[in-house]
N, C-alpha and C positions, 0 to 999 in steps of 0.2 A: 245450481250450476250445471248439474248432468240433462237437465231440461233444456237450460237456455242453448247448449251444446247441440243436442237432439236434433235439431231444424239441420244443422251443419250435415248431420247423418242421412236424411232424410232425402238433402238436396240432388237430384239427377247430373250428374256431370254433362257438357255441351256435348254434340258430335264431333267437333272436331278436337277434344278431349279423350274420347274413344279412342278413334284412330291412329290418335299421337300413342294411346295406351297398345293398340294390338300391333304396331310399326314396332315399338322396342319390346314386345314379347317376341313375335314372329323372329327378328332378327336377334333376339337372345337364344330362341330353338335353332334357329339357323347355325349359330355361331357353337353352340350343343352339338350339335350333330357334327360338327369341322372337325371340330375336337376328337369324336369318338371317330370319327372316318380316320382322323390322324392317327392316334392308337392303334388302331386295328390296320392301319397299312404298314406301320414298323414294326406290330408284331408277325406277320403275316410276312415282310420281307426276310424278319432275323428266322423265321420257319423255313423259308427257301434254302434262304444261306446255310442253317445248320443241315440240313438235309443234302444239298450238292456239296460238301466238305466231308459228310458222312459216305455219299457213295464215291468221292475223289479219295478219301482216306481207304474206303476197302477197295479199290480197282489199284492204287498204288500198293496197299498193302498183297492182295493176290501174285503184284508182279516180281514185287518184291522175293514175296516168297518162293515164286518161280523160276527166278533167279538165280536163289542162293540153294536152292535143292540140290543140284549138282557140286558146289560147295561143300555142303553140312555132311555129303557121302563121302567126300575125301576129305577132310580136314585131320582124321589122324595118320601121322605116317613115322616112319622109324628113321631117326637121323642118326647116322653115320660118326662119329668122332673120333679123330687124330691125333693122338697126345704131340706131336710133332707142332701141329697149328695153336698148340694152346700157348697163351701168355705166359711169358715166366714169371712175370711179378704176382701175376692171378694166382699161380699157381704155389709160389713162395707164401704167398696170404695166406691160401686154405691153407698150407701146412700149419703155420704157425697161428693160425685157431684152433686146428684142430687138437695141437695140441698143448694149448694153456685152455682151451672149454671145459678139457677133462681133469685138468691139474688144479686139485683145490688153491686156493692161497694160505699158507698157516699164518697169520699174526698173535704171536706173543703178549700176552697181558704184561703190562706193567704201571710203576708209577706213575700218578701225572708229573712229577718232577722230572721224569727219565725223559731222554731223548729217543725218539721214533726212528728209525733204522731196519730196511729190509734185509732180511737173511736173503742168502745168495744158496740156492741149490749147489751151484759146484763147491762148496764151501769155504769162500774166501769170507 
């Protein structure tokens, strides 16, 4: 069988067999090379692009900073206050946190059958 086959192996393909053969090589290289041209133009663009966002990022960042330099030398100062301007509600709040913050709460043990009832400071 691998004899009768052999002749098959043997046979020289036509010329215009070839031609047909090196027409869809060439344009398989051709279509190779599209390919790597494409590649290498988008990475070669996203290199541009990170590069002009690198130097737009430090020329806005420099101005930035040049900016707020005059800023960052004043930004602390000493403010004034008027008890006069203050909220009275504000000010009725702080009191009365300040002072149940510092007042423990006492709760009384008892039964669970008993009933729950706050003791009253002024002693009612």
């Amino acid at each position: 069988m691998f004899r009768e086959r052999q002749q098959l192996l043997e046979e020289r393909p036509s010329a215009q067999t070839w031609r047909r053969l090196e027409r869809r090589l060439d344009l398989h290289n051709r279509r190779h090379l599209t390919v790597h041209r494409r590649a290498l133009a988008m990475a070669a663009a996203v290199l541009v692009l990170a590069v002009f966002l690198g130097v737009m990022g430090l020329q806005l960042g420099q101005r930035q900073w040049l900016s707020l330099k005059p800023q960052a030398e004043n930004r602390f100062y000493v403010e004034h206050l008027n008890p006069q301007d203050a909220d009275p509600d504000a000010i009725q709040m702080l009191e009365y946190n300040r002072q149940y913050q510092t007042t423990p709460i006492l709760v009384e043990e008892g039964q669970a059958s008993q009933k729950l009832v706050v003791k009253n400071h002024t002693g009612r």
